[in-house]
C-alpha positions as CSV (number, residue, x, y, z in Angstrom):
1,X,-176.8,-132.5,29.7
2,X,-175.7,-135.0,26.6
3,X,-177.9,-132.9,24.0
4,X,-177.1,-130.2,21.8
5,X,-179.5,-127.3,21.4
6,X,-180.6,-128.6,18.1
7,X,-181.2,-132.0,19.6
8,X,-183.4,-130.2,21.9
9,X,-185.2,-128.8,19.7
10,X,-185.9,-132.3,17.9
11,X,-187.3,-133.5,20.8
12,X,-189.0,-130.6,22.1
13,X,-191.0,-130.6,18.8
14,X,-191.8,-134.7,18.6
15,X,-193.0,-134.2,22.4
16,X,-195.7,-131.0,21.4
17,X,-196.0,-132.6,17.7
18,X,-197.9,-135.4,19.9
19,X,-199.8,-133.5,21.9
20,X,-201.2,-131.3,19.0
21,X,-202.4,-134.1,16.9
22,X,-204.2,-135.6,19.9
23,X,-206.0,-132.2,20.4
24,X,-206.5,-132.0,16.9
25,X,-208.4,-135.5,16.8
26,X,-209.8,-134.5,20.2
27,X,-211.7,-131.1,18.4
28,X,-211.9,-133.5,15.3
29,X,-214.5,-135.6,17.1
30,X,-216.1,-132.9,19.0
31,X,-217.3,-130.9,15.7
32,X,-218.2,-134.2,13.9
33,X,-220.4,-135.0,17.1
34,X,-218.6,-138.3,17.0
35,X,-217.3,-139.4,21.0
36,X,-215.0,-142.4,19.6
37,X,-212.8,-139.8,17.8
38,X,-212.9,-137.7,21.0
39,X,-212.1,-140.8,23.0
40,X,-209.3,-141.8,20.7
41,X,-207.5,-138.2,20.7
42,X,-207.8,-138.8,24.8
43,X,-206.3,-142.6,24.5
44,X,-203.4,-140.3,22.8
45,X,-202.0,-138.7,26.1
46,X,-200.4,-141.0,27.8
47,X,-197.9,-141.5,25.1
48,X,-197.7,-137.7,25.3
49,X,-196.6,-138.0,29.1
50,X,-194.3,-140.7,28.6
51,X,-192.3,-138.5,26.5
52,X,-191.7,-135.6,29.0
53,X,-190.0,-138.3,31.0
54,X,-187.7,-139.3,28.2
55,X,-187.5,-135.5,28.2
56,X,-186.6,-135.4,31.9
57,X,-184.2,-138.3,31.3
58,X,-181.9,-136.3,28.9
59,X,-182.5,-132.9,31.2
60,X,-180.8,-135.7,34.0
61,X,-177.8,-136.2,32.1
62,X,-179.4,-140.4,31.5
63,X,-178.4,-140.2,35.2
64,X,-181.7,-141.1,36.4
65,X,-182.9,-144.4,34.2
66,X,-185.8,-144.9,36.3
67,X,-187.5,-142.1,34.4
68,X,-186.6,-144.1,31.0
69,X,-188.4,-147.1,32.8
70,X,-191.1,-145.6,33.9
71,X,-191.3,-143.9,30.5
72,X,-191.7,-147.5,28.6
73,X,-194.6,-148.4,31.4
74,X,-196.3,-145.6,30.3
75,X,-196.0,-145.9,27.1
76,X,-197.4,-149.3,27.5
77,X,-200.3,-147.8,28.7
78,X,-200.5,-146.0,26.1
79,X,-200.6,-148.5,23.3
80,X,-203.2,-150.2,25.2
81,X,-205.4,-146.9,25.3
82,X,-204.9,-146.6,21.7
83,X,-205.9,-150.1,21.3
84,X,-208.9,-150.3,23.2
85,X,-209.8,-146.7,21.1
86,X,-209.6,-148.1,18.0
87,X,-211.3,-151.1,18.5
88,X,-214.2,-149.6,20.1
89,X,-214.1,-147.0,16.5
90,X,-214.3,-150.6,14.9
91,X,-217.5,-151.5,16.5
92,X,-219.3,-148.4,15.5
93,X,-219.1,-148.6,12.2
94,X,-221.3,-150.9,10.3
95,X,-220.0,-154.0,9.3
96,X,-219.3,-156.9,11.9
97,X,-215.6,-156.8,13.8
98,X,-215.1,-160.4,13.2
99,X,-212.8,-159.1,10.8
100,X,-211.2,-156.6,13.4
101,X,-211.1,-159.9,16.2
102,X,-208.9,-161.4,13.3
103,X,-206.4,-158.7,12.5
104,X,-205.7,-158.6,15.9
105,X,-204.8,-162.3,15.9
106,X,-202.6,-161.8,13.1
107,X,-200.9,-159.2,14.8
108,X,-200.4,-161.1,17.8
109,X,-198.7,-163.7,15.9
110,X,-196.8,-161.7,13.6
111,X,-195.0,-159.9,16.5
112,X,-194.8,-163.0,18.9
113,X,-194.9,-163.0,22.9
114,X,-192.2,-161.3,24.6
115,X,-189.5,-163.3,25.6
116,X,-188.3,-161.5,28.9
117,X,-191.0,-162.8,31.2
118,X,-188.0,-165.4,32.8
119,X,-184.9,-164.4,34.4
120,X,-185.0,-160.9,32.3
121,X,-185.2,-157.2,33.5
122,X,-189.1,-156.6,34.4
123,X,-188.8,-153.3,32.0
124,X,-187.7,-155.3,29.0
125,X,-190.5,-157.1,29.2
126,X,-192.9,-154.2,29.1
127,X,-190.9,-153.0,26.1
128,X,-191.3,-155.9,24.1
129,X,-195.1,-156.3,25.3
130,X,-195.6,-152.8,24.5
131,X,-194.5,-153.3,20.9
132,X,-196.8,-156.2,20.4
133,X,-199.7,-154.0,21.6
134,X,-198.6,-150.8,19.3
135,X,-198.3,-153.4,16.2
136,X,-201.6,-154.6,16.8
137,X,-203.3,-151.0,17.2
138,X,-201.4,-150.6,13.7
139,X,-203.1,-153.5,12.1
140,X,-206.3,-152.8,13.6
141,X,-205.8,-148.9,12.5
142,X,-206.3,-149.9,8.8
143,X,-209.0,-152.1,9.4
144,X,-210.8,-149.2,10.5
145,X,-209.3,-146.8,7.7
146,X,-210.5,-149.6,5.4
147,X,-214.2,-149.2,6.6
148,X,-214.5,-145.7,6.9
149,X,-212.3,-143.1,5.7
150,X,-213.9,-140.2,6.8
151,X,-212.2,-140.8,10.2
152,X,-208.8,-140.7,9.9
153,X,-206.7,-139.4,6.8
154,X,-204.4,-142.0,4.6
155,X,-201.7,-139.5,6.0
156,X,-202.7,-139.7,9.5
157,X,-202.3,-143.5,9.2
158,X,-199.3,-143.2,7.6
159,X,-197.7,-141.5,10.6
160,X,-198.6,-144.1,12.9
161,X,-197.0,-146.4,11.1
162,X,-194.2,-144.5,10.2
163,X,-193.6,-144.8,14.3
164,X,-192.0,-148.2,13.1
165,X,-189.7,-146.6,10.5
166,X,-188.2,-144.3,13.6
167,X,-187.6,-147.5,16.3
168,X,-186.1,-149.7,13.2
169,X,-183.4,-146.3,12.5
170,X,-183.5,-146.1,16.0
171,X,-182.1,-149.5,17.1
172,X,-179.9,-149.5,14.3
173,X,-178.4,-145.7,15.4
174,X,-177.7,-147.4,18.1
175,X,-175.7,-149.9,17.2
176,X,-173.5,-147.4,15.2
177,X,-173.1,-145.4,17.7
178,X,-171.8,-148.0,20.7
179,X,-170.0,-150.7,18.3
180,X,-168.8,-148.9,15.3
181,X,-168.5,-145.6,16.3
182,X,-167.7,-146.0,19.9
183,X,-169.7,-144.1,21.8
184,X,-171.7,-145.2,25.3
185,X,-174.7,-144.4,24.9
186,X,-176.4,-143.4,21.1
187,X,-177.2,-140.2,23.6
188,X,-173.2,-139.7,23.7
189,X,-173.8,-139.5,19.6
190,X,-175.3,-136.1,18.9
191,X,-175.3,-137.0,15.1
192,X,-176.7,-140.4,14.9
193,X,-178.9,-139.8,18.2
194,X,-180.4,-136.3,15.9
195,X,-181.2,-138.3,13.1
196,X,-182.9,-141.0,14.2
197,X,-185.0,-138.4,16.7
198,X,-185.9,-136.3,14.0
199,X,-187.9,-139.3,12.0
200,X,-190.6,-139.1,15.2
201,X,-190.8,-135.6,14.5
202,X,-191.6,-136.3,11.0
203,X,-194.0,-139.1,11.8
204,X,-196.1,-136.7,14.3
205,X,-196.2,-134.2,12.2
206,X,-197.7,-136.5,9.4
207,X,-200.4,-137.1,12.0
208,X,-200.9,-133.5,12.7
209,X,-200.7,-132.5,9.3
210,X,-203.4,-135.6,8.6
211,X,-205.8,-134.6,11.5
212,X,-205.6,-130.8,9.9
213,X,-206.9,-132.0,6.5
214,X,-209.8,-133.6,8.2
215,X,-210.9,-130.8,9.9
216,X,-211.0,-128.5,7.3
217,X,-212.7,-131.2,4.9
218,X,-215.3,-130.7,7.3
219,X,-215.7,-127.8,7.5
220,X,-215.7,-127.3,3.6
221,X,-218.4,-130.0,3.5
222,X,-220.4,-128.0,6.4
223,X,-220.0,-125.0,4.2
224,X,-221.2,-126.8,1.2
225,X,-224.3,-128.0,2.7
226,X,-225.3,-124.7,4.1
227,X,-225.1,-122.6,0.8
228,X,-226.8,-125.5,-0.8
């Protein structure tokens, strides 16, 4: 295997990071008795099982690169789940999603069609697709935190879009790694390969740490009302 135990650990801890803020949204909705909440910590899993095959790709050495591919198809999936969440948040709350239709457009256009779709790899089109879709939940995301704020934290938002931050330090890791530095793979580059992991580890645990405050805002509230 290409990581060190620390790396491991990195990754380990983005992987359950992920799956604790979706169960945290999950409960979220469940106590608040609102199902889009629910239904949006749900749309959160299947970004949380494309990263145990990333997991399973460093466990094979990057030997098997079908489990990287089949890692970007479900994360695809998984943009559009989060997508279709938030959009269906945007039609429960009470002004008209015109502006919500319009976002999305903006987003669209900002991030542009892929480009693979000719005489390219099938996976780099789902890649660049997926990126479009995620960019669009992202715009969409404050749309909703704009209307109501009593769904999601400003620090819950902020770790969604800090997802950006970690592929930008990413791409360029990567660059260091095979033309400056030499290496194959940024894998082959503990350091660099570290880093640039450890800033998805920060931006799902902003989203855990987000979904936490909620929850006990809540419940404080709950509290309040009851002794008044």
């Amino acid at each position: 295997m290409l990581l060190s135990f620390q790396n491991w650990i990195i990754h380990i801890s983005s992987a359950l990071e992920w799956g604790v803020a979706a169960a945290l949204l999950f409960h979220y909705g469940r106590i608040t008795g609102r199902p889009g909440i629910r239904l949006f910590g749900l749309a959160m899993l299947p970004h949380w099982i494309g990263s145990f095959f990333v997991l399973g790709y460093h466990i094979s050495g990057d030997s098997i690169p079908q489990l990287l591919d089949m890692s970007e198809l479900i994360n695809l999936v998984g943009s559009t789940a989060l997508l279709l969440a938030t959009l269906n948040l945007l039609k429960s709350t009470k002004k008209r999603s015109a502006s919500g239709s319009m976002a999305a457009l903006a987003a669209i256009m900002i991030a542009g069609k892929p480009q693979s779709w000719l005489g390219a790899d099938i996976f780099d089109a789902i890649l660049q697709l997926s990126s479009v879709v995620y960019i669009t939940f992202l715009v969409l995301l404050l749309v909703l935190y704009r209307r109501d704020k009593t769904i999601f934290s400003s620090l819950t938002v902020a770790g969604f879009w800090f997802v950006l931050i970690f592929i930008s330090v990413t791409i360029f890791c990567m660059y260091l790694a095979t033309q400056v530095r030499g290496y194959p793979t940024l894998s082959h580059d503990d350091l660099l390969h570290g880093a640039a992991e450890s800033l998805l580890s920060i931006s799902n645990l902003m989203i855990v740490i987000g979904a936490h405050r909620k929850i006990k805002e809540y419940e404080r509230e709950q509290v309040r009302r009851a002794q008044g």
